[in-house]
C-alpha positions in Angstrom: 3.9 2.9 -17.2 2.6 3.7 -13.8 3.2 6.1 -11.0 3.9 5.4 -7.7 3.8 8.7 -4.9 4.8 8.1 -0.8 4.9 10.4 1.9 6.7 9.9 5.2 6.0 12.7 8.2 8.8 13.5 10.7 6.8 15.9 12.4 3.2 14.8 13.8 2.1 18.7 13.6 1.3 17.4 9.9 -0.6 14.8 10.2 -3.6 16.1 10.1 -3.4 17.0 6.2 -1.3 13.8 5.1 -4.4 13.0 2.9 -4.5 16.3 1.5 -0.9 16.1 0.3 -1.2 12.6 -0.8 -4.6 13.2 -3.1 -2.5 16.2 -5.0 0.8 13.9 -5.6 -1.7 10.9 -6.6 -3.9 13.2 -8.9 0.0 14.3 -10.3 0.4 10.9 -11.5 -3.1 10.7 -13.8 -1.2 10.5 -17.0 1.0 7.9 -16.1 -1.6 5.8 -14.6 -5.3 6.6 -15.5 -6.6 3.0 -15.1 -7.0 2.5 -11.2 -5.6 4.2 -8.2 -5.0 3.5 -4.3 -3.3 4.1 -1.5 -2.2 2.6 1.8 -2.5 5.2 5.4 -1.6 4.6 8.3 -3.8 6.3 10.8 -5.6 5.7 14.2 -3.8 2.5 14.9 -5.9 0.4 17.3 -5.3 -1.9 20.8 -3.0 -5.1 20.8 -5.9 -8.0 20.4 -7.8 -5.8 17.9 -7.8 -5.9 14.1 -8.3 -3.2 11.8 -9.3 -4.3 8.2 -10.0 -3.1 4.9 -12.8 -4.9 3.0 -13.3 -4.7 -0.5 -17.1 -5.7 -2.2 -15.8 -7.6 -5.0 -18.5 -7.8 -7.1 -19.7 -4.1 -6.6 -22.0 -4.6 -3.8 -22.3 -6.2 -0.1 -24.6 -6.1 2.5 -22.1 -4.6 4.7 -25.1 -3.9 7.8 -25.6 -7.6 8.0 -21.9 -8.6 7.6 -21.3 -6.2 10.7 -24.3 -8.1 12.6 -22.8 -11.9 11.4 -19.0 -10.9 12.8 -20.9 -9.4 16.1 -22.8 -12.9 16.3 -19.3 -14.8 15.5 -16.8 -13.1 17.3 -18.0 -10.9 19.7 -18.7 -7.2 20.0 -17.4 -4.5 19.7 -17.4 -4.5 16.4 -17.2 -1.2 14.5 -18.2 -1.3 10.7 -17.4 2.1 8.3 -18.3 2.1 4.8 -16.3 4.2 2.2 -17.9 4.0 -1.2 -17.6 0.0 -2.5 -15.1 -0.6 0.8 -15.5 -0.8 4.5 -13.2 -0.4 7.4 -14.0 -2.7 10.0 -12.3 -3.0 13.9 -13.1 -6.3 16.2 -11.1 -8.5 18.4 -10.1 -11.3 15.7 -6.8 -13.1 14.2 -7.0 -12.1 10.9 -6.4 -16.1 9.4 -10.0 -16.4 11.5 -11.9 -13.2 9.6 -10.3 -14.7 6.0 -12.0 -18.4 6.8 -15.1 -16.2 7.9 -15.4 -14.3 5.0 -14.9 -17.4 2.8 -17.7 -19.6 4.0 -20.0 -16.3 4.5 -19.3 -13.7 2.6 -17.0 -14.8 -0.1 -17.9 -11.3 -2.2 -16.2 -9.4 0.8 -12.2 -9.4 -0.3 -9.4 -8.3 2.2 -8.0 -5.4 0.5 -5.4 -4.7 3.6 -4.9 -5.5 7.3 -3.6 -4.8 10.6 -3.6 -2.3 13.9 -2.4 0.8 11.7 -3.0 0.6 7.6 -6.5 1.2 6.0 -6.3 0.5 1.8 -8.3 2.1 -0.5 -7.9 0.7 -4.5 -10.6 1.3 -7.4 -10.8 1.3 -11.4 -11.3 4.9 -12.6 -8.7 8.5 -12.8 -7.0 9.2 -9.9 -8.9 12.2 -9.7 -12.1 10.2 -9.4 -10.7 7.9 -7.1 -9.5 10.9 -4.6 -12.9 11.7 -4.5 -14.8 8.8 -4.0 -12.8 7.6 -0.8 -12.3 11.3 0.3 -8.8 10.8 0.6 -8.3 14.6 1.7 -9.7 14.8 4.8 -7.4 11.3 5.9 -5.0 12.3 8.1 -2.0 9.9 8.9 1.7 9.3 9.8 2.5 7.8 6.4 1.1 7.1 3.3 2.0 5.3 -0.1 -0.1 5.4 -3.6 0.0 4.2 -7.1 -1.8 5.1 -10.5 -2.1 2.5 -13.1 -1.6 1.7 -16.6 -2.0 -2.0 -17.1 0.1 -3.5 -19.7 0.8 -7.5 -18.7 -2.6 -8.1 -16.6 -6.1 -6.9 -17.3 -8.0 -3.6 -15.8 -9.2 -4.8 -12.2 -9.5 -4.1 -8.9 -7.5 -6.8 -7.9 -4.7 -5.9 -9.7 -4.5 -2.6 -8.6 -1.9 -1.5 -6.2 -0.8 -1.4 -3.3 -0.5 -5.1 -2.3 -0.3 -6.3 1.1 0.8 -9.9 2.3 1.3 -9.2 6.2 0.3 -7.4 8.6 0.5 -3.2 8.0 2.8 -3.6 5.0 2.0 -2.8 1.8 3.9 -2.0 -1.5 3.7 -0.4 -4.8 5.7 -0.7 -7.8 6.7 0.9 -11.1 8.1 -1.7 -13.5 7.9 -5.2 -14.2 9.9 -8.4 -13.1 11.0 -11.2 -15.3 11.0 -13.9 -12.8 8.2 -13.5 -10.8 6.5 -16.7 -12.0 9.6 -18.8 -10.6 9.1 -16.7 -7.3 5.6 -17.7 -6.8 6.3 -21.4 -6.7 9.0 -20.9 -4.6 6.8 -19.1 -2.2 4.0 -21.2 -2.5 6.1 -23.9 -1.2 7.0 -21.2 1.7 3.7 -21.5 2.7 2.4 -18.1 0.8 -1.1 -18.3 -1.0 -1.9 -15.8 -4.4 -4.8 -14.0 -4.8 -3.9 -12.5 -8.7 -1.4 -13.2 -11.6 0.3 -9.7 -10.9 3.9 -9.9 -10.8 4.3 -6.8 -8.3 1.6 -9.4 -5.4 4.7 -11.6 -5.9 7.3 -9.2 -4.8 5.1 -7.9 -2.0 4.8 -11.5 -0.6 8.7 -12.0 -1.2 9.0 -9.0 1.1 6.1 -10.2 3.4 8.4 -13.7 3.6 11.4 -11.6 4.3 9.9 -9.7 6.9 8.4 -13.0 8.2 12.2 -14.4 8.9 13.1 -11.3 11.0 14.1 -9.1 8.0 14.3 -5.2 8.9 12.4 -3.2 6.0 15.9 -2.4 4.5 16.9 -5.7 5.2 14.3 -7.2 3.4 14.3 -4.7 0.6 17.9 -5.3 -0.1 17.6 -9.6 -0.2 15.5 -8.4 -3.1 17.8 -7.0 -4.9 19.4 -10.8 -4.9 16.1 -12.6 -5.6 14.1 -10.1 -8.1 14.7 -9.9 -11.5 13.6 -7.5 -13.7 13.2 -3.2 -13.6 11.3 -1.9 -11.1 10.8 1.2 -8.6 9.6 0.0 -5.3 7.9 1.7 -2.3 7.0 0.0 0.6 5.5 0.8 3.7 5.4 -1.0 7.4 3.1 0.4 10.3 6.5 2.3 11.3 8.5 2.6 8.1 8.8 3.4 4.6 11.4 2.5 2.2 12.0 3.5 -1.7 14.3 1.0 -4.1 15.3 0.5 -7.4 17.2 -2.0 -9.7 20.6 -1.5 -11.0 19.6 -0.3 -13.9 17.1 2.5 -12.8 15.5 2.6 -16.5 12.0 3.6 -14.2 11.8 7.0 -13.0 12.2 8.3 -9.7 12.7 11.2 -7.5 12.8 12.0 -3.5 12.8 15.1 -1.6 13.4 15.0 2.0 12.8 18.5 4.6 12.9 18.9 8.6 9.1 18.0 8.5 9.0 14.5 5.7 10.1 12.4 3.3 8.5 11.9 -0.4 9.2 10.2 -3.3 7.5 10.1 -6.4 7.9 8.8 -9.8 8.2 12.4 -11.2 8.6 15.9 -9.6 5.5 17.6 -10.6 4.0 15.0 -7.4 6.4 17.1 -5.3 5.7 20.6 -6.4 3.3 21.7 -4.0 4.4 20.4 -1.1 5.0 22.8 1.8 8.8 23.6 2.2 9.7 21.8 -1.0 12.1 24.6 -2.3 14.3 24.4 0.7 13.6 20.6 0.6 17.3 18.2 -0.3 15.8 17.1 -3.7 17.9 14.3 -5.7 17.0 10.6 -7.4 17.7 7.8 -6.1 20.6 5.5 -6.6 20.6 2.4 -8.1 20.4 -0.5 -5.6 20.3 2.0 -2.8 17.9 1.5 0.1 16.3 4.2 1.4 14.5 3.8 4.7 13.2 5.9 7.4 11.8 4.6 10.5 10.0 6.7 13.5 12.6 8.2 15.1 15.5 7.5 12.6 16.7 7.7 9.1 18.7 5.2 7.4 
């Protein structure tokens, strides 16, 4: 079933309590995704020449004070080193195809969860509820944020399935639904040059997207050469260091609603994820349209 939440400031007077808004519309979504939960932020984005990267211990634990010491020792300080629960939030001066070849010859139990100069991602088995706490996702503030509760039905309960997915830098997306040919997709963008990590169907689409982007692609641009190449039902949310964008199929069978104000954007797969948002009742409230993208960029709405 899933549920996917997103929230999108206009006005930066609000940032400071993006985290608080997104842990009550992620906690909203418990019943239709009590599996795993995550989200993607976009906070405290750092210098040109600098990457900001989520780590993930894969097998539960990591030895994240010497990992900090071994990149210092490979690529130079600074290197800054944060430790959120079983992830870690890490800043140094690095390509990030140089960190992934790092991390495979030393520290292979260290997985990228996401990467770039703006997005931190946080993703873990357990309720929602649980999951708001143990990465203390309230006190986060942020320009933008997207989140997703699980309820596994074609792959098993992991980490690495959860959402959101990332395949580029600072974009990340997260999906209700389930597409039909995503196994044809991966081989076409394996001979793209894209490499998989899982068997999810919804890593596909983010690396279609990734691709998309890859070629030049606006986010709507992208998002709408997917409704071309992506078979199947799904609700899609996806997130770029500047944008945010909501789609669904033609069919719309997955549930969805958006309310927009003077101060943000949301969208969430029901409206109870909406409710206590401030200025919802004079928010424009409506579902989305079939093959309709909806985008917003800083500065603009489209």
């Amino acid at each position: 079933m899933c549920g996917i939440v997103g929230l999108y400031l206009k006005n930066p007077a609000l940032e400071g309590a993006l985290g608080r808004h997104l842990a009550t519309m992620l906690i909203g979504m418990s019943e239709r995704g009590p599996d795993s939960a995550g989200i993607a932020v976009y906070r405290a984005p750092v210098a040109d020449g600098t990457l900001k990267l989520t780590l993930r211990a894969a097998d539960g634990a990591c030895d994240w004070a010497a990992l900090r010491q071994a990149f210092a020792r490979h690529f130079g300080e600074p290197v800054t080193l944060a430790v959120h629960a079983n992830h870690a939030l890490v800043t140094l001066a690095a390509a990030e195809e140089l960190v992934r070849a790092f991390l495979s010859q030393h520290a292979p139990n260290a997985a990228i969860v996401g990467y770039g100069q703006s997005i931190e991602m946080y993703k873990d088995m357990g309720l929602p509820a649980e999951i708001v706490e143990r990465f203390a996702f309230r006190s986060m503030g942020g320009s933008h944020a997207i989140g997703h509760t699980r309820m596994a039905t074609e792959s098993a309960v992991t980490t690495a399935h959860s959402h959101p997915f990332t395949a580029a830098a600072d974009m990340c997306l997260v999906h209700n639904g389930s597409l039909s040919n995503h196994n044809r997709l991966r081989q076409w963008l394996r001979r793209k040059g894209q490499a998989f990590e899982t068997d999810n169907d919804t890593e596909v689409a983010a690396r279609y997207f990734a691709y998309r982007l890859g070629e030049g692609a606006s986010l709507k641009e992208a998002m709408t050469a997917g409704l071309k190449d992506l078979d199947g039902f799904f609700t899609f949310a996806m997130a770029t260091r500047d944008g945010f964008a909501v789609l669904r199929d033609g069919i719309a069978c997955k549930p969805a609603v958006m309310a927009e104000s003077d101060d943000w954007v949301a969208m969430a797969s029901e409206y109870r994820s909406l409710a206590a948002l401030p200025g919802v009742d004079g928010a424009r409230v409506w579902e989305p349209e079939p093959e309709v993208v909806y985008s917003w960029s800083r500065g603009e709405a489209a």
